[in-house]
KEMAR-954106 format. One line per 4 residues: number of its first residue (from 0); their letters; for each residue z, y, x of N, C-alpha, C, O. Coordinates in pm, whole numbers, padded with zeros to 5 digits, always signed. Each point is the difference from the previous one (the first is absolute). Layout:
NUM> a> Z,Y,X,Z,Y,X,Z,Y,X,Z,Y,X  ...
This chain:
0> xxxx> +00008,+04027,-04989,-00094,-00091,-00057,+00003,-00130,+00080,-00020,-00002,+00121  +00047,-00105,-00196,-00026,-00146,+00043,-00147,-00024,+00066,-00105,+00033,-00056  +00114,-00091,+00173,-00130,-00065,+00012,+00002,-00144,+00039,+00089,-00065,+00055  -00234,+00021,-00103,+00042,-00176,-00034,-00104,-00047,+00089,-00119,-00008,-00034
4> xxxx> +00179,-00035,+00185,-00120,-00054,+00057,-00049,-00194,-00032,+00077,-00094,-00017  -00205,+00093,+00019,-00025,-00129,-00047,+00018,-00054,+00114,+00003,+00063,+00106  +00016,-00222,-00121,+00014,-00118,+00120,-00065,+00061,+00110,+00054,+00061,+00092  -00203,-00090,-00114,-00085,-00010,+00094,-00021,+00149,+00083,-00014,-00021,+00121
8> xxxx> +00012,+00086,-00137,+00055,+00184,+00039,+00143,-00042,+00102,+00016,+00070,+00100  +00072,-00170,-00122,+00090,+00000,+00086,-00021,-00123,+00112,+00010,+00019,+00122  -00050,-00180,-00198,-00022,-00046,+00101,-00116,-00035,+00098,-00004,-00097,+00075  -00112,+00217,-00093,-00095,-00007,+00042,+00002,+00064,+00154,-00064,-00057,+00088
12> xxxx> +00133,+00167,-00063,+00045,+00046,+00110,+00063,-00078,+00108,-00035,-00017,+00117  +00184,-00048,-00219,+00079,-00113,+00057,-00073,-00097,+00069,-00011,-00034,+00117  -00020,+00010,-00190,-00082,-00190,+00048,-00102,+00066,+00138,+00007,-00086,+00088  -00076,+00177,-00051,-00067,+00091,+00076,+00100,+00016,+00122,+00000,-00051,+00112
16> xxxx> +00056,+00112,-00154,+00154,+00010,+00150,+00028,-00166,+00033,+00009,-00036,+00117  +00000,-00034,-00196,+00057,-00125,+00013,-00094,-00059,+00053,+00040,-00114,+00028  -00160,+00130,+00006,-00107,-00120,+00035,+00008,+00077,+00145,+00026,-00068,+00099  -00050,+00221,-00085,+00014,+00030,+00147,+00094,-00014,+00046,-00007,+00039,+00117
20> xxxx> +00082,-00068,-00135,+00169,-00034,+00053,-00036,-00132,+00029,+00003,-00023,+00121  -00039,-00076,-00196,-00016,-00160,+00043,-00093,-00007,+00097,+00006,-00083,+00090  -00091,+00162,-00100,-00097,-00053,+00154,+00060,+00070,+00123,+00007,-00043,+00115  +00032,+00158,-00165,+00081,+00065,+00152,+00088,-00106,+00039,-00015,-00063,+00105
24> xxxx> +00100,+00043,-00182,+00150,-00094,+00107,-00059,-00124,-00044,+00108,-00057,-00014  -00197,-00034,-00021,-00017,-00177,-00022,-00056,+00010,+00110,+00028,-00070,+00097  -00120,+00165,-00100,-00152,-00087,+00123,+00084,+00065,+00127,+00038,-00095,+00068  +00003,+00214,-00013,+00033,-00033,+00155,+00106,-00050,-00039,+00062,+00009,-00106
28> xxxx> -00035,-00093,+00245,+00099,-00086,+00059,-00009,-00078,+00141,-00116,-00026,+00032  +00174,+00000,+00022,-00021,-00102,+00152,-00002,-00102,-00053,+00074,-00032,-00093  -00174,-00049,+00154,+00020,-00149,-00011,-00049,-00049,+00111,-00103,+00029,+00062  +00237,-00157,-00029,-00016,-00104,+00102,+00036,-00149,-00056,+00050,-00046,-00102
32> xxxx> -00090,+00009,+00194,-00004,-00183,-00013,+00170,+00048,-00046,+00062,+00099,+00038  -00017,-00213,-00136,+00184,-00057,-00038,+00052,-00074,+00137,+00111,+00025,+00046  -00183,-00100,+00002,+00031,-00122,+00103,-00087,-00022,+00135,-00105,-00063,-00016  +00133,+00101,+00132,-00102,-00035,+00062,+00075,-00096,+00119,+00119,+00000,+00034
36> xxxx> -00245,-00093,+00021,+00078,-00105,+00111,-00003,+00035,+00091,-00112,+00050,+00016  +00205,-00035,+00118,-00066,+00027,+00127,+00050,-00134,+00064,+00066,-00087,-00057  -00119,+00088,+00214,-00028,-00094,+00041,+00116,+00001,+00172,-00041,+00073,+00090  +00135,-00131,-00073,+00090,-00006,+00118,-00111,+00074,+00118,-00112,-00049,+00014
40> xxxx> +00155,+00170,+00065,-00069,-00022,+00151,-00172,+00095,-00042,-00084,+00028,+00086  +00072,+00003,-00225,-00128,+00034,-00065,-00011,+00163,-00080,+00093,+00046,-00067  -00203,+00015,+00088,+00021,+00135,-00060,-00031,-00020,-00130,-00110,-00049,-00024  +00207,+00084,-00095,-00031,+00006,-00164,+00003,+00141,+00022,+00048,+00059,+00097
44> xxxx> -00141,+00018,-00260,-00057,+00102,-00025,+00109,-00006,-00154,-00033,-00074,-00093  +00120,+00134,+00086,-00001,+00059,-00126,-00057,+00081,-00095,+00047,+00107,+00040  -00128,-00069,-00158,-00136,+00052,-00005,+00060,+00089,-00137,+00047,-00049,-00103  -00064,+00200,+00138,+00057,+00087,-00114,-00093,+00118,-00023,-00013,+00076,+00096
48> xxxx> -00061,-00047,-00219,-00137,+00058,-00071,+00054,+00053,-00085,+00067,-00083,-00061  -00054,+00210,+00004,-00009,+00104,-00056,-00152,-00001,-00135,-00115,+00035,+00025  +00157,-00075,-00132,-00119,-00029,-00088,-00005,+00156,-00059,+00106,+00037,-00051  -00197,+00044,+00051,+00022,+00144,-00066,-00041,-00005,-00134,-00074,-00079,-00060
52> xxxx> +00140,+00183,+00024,-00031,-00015,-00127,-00146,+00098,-00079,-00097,+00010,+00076  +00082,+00054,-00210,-00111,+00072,+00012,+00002,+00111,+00022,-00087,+00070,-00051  +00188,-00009,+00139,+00001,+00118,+00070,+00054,-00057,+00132,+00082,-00090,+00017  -00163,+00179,+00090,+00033,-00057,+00132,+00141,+00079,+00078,-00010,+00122,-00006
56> xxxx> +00064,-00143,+00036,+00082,+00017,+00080,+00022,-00067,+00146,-00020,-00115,+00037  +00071,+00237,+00036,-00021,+00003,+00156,+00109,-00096,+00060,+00112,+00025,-00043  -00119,-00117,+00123,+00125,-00070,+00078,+00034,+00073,+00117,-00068,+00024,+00100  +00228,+00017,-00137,+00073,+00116,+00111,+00065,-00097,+00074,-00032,-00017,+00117
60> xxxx> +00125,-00053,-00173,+00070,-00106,+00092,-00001,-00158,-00009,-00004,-00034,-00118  +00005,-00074,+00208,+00026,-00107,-00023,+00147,-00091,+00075,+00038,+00025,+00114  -00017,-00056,-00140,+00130,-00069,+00076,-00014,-00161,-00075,-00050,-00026,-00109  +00089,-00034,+00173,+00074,-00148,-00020,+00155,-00012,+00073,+00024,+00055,+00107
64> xxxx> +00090,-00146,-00193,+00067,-00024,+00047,+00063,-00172,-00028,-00031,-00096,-00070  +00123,+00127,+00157,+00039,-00161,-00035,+00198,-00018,-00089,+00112,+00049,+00016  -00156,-00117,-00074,+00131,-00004,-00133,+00090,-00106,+00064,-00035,-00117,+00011  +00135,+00159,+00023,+00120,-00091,+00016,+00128,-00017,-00070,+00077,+00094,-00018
68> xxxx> -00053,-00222,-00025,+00081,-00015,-00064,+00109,+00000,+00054,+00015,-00077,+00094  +00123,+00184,-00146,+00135,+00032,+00002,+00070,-00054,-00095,-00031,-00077,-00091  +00138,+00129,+00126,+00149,-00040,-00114,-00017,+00099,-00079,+00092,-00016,-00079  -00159,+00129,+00038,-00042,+00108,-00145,-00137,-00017,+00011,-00055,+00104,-00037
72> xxxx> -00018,-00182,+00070,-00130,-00015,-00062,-00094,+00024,+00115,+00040,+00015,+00116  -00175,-00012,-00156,-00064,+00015,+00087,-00054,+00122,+00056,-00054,+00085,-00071  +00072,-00068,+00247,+00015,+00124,+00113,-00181,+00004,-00009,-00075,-00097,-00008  +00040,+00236,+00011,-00169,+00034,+00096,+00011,+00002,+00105,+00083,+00086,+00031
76> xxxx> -00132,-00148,+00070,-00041,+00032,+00130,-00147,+00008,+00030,-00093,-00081,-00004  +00110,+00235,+00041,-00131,+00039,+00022,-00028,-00044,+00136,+00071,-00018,+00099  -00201,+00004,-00124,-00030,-00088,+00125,-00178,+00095,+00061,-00025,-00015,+00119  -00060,+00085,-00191,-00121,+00075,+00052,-00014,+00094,-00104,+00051,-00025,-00109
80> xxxx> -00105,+00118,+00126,-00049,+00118,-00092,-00169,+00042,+00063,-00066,-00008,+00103  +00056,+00055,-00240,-00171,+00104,+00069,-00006,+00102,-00081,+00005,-00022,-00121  -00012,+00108,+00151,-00016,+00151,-00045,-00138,+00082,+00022,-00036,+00012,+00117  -00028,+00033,-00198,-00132,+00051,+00004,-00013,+00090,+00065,-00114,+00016,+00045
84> xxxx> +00248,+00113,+00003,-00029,+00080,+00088,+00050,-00054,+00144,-00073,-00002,+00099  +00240,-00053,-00100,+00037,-00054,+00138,-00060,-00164,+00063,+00020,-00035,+00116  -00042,+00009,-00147,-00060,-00126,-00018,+00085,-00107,+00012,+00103,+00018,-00064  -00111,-00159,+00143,+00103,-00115,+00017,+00152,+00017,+00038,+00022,+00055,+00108
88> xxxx> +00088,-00096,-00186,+00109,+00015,+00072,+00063,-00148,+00018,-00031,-00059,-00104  +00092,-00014,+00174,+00070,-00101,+00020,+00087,-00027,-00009,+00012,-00059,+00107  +00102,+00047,-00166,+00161,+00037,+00000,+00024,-00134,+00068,-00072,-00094,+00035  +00225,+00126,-00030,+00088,-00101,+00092,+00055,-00067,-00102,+00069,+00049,-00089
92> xxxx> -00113,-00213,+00108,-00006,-00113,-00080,-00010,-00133,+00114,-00057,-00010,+00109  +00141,-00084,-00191,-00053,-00165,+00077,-00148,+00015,+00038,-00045,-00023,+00112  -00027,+00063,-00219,-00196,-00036,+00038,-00022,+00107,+00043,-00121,+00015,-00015  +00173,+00097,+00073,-00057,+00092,+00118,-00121,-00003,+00086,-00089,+00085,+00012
96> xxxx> +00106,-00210,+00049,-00093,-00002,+00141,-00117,-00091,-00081,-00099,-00031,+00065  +00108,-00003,-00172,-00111,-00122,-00102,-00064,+00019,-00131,-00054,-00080,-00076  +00078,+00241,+00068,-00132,+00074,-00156,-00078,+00116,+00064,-00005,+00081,+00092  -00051,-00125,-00198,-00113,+00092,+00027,-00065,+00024,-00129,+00024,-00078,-00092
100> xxxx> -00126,+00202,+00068,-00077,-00019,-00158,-00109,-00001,+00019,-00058,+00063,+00089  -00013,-00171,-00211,-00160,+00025,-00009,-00028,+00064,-00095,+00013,-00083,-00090  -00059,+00221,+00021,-00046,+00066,-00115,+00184,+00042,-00027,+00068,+00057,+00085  -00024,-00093,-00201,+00105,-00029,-00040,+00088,-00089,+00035,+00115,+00030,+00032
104> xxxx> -00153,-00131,-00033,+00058,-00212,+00017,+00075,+00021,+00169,-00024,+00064,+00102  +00128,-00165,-00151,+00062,-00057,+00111,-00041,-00065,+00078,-00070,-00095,-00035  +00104,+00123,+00207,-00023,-00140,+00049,+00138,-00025,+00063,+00068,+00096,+00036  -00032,-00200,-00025,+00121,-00082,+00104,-00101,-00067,+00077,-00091,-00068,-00046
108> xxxx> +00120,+00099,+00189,-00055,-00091,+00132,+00125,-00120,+00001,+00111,+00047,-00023  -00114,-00114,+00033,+00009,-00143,+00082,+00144,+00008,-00051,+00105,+00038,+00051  -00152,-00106,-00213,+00109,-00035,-00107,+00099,-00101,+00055,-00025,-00110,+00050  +00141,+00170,-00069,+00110,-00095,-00017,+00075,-00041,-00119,-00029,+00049,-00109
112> xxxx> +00128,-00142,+00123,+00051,-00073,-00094,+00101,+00165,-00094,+00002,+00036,-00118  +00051,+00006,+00214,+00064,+00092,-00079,-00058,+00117,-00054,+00065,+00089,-00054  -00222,-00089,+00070,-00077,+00109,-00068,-00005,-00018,-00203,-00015,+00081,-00091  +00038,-00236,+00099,-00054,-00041,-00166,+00151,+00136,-00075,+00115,+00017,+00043
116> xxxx> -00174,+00040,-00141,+00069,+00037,-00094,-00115,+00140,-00058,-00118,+00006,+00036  +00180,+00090,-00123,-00060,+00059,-00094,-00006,+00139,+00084,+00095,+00046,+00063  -00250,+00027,-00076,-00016,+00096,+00039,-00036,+00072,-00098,+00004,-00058,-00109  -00045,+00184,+00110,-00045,+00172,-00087,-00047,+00030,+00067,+00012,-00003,+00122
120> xxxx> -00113,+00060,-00217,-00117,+00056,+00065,-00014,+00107,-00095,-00028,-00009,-00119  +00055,+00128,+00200,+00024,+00111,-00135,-00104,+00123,+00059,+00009,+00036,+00118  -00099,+00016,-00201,-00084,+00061,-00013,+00004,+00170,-00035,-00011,-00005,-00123  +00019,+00124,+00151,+00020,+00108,-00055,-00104,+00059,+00018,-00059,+00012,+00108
124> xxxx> +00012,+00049,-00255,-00119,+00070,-00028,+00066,+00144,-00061,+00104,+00043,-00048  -00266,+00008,+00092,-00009,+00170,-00061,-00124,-00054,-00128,-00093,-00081,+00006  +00148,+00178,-00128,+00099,+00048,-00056,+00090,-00104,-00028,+00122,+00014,+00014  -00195,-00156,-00067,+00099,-00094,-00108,+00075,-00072,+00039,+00014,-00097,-00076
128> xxxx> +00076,+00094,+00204,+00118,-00029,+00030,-00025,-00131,+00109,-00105,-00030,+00056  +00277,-00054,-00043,+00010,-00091,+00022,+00019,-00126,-00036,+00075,-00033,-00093  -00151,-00059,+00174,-00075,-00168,-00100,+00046,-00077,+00126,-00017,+00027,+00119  +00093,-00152,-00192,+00051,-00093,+00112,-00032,-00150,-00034,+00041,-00020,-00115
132> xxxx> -00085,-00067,+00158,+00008,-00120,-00004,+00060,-00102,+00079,+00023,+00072,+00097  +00021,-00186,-00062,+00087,-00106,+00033,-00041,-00113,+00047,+00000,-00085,-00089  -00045,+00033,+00218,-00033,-00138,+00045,+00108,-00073,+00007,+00104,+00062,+00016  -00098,-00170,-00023,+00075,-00122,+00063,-00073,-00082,+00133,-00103,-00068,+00007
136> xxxx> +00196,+00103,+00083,-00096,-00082,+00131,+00050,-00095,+00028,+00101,+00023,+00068  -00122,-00147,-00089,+00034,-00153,+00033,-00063,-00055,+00129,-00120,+00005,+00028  +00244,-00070,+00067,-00095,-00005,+00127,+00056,-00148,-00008,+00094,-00064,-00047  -00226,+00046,+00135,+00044,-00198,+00014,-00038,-00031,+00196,-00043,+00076,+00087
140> xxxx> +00068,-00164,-00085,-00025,-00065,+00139,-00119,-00064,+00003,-00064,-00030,-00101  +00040,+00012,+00185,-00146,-00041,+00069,+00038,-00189,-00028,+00116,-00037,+00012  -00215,-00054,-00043,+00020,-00125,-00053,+00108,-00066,+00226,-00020,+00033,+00117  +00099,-00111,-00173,+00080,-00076,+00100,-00037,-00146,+00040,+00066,-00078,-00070
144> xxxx> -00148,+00013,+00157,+00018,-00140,-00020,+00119,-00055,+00082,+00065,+00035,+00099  -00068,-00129,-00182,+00107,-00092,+00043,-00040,-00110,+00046,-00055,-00043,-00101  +00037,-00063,+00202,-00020,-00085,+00006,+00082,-00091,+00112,+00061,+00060,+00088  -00059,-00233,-00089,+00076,-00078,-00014,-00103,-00067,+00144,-00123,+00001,+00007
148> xxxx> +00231,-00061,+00108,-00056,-00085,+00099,+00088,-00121,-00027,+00117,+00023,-00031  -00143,-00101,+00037,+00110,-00158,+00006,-00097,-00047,+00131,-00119,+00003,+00031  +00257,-00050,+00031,+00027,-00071,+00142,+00045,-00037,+00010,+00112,+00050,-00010  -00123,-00226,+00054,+00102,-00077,+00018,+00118,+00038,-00101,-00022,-00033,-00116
152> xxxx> +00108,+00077,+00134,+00126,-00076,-00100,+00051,+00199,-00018,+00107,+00032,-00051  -00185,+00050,+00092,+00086,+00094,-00027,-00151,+00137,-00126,-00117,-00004,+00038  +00146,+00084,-00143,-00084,+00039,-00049,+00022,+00210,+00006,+00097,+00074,-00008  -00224,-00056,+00024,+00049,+00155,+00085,-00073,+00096,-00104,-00111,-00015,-00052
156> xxxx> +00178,+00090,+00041,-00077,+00130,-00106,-00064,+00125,+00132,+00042,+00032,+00111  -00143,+00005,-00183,-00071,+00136,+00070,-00010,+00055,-00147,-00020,-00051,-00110  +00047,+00197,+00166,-00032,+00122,-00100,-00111,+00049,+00079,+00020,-00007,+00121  -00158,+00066,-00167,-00085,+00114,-00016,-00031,+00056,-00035,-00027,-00022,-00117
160> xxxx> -00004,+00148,+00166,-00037,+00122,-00096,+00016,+00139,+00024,+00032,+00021,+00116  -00043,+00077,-00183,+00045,+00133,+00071,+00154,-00012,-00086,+00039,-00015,-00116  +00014,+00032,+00251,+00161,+00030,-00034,+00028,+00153,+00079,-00038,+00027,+00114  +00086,+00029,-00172,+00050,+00174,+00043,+00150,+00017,+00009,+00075,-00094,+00028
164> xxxx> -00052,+00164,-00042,+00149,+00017,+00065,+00132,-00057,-00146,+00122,-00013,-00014  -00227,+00001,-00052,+00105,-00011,-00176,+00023,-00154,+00064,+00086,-00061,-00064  -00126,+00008,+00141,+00065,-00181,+00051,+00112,+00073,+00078,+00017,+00098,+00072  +00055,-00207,-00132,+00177,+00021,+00048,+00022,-00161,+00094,+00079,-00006,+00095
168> xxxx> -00142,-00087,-00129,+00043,-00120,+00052,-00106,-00121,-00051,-00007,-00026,-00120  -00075,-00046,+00217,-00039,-00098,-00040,+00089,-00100,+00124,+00018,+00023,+00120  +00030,-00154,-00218,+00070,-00105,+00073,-00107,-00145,-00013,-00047,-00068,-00092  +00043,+00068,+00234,-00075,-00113,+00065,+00083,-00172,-00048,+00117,-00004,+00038
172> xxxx> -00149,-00078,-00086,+00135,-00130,-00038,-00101,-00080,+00011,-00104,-00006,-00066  +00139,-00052,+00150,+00019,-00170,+00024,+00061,-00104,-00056,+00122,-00012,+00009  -00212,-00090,-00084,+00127,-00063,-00060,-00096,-00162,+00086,-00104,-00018,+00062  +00223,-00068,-00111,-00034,-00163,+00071,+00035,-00060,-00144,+00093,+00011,-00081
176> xxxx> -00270,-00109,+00093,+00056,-00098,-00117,+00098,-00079,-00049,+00063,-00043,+00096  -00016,+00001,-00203,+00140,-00091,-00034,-00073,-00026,-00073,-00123,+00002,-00008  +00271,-00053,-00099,-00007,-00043,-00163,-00028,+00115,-00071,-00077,-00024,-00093  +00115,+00155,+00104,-00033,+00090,-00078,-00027,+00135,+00107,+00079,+00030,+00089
180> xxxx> -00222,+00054,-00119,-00052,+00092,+00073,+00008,+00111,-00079,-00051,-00005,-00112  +00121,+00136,+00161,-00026,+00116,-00023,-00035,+00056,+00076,+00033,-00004,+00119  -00143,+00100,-00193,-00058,+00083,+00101,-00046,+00171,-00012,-00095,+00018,-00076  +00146,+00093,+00136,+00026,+00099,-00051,-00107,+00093,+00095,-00026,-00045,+00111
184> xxxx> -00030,+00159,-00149,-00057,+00085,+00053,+00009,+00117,-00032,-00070,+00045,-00091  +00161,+00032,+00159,+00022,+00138,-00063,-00067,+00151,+00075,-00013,+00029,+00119  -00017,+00038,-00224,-00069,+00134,+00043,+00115,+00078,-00096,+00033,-00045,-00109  +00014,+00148,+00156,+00129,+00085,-00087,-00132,+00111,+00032,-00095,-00009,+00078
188> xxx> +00133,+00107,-00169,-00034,+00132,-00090,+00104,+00121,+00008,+00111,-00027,-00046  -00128,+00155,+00097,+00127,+00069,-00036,-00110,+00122,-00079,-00096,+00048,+00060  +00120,-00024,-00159,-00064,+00097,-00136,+00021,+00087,+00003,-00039,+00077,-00088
C-alpha cells in the first residue's frame, strides 16, 4: 500500500533539525579584533573570546600561533597553549621569552618590528569542537623628530626618538652653503 505523506508532515520536522543546527554552528565561534596596532618597545594584547552558543560547552584547549609565510603557503608556529587539565605551555618560537595569556588573548611584551604579521587563536571545546579566528598585528614606531640647527655656513640634522636595534645607520652630513644646497638625513630600517 502507497502512502502519501503531505508537505507539512515532512517539512515540519526538517525545518526543526534545521533551526537547531543553525544556532548550534552560527552562534559559537571565536572572535577577535581583524587588525590590531601595536606599538615599537610596547606590550599589545591580542584579544580572543569564545561567543557560546545556546548550549554551553566546556573550553579544553587554547593555543595561539603565529602564521608565516613560505614558498607553499602559509607555516603555524605555535607559539603558547593552555590546557584545562595541564595548564600553560610555551613552545620554542622567536616570541618565547615575550607571551604570555590573559583569559584567552595574547600578549607580546616589548613589540618589535618583526612581530607585525597574522596570528590564530584556536580554541577547542567539549563537546562542539574546534573554533579559530585570525588577527593581523600591525606594528609601527614610536613618532621620530627630526630637527634642523643652521650655523654659520654649515646646516646639521638630529634624529630623536626611541630607536631599537631595527636602526641600521643614521648618517650625520654636513653640508656648506653654495649656489645649490642639498641636504640629506638618513635613518635606514632593516624589516
Amino acid at each position: 500500500m502507497l502512502k502519501i505523506f503531505s508537505s507539512k508532515s515532512i517539512c515540519l520536522p526538517l525545518i526543526s533539525v534545521f533551526i537547531f543546527l543553525l544556532t548550534v554552528f552560527v552562534a559559537q565561534r571565536v572572535e577577535v579584533s581583524p587588525e590590531v596596532t601595536g606599538y615599537l618597545g610596547h606590550d599589545v594584547t591580542l584579544h580572543c573570546q569564545l561567543i557560546q552558543g545556546p548550549t554551553h560547552t566546556n573550553i579544553a584547549h587554547v593555543q595561539w600561533f603565529l602564521l608565516e609565510e613560505g614558498g607553499t603557503g602559509k607555516k603555524k608556529v605555535a607559539l603558547i597553549a593552555f590546557n584545562s587539565v595541564f595548564g600553560v605551555n610555551i613552545f620554542e618560537s622567536p616570541l618565547k621569552e615575550r607571551v604570555a595569556f590573559n583569559e584567552h588573548s595574547l600578549i607580546i611584551k616589548d613589540v618589535k618590528m618583526k612581530d607585525a604579521g597574522s596570528y590564530t587563536c584556536e580554541i577547542t571545546t567539549f563537546p562542539s569542537g574546534t573554533f579559530e579566528g585570525t588577527t593581523k598585528l600591525v606594528v609601527q614606531g614610536k613618532d621620530v623628530n627630526c630637527f634642523y640647527i643652521l650655523s654659520q655656513n654649515n646646516i646639521r640634522c638630529y634624529i630623536l626618538g626611541i630607536i631599537r636595534e631595527n636602526l641600521q645607520k643614521i648618517t650625520d652630513t654636513n653640508h656648506t652653503f653654495g649656489l645649490n644646497i642639498f641636504f640629506f638625513c638618513f635613518m635606514s630600517h632593516s624589516f
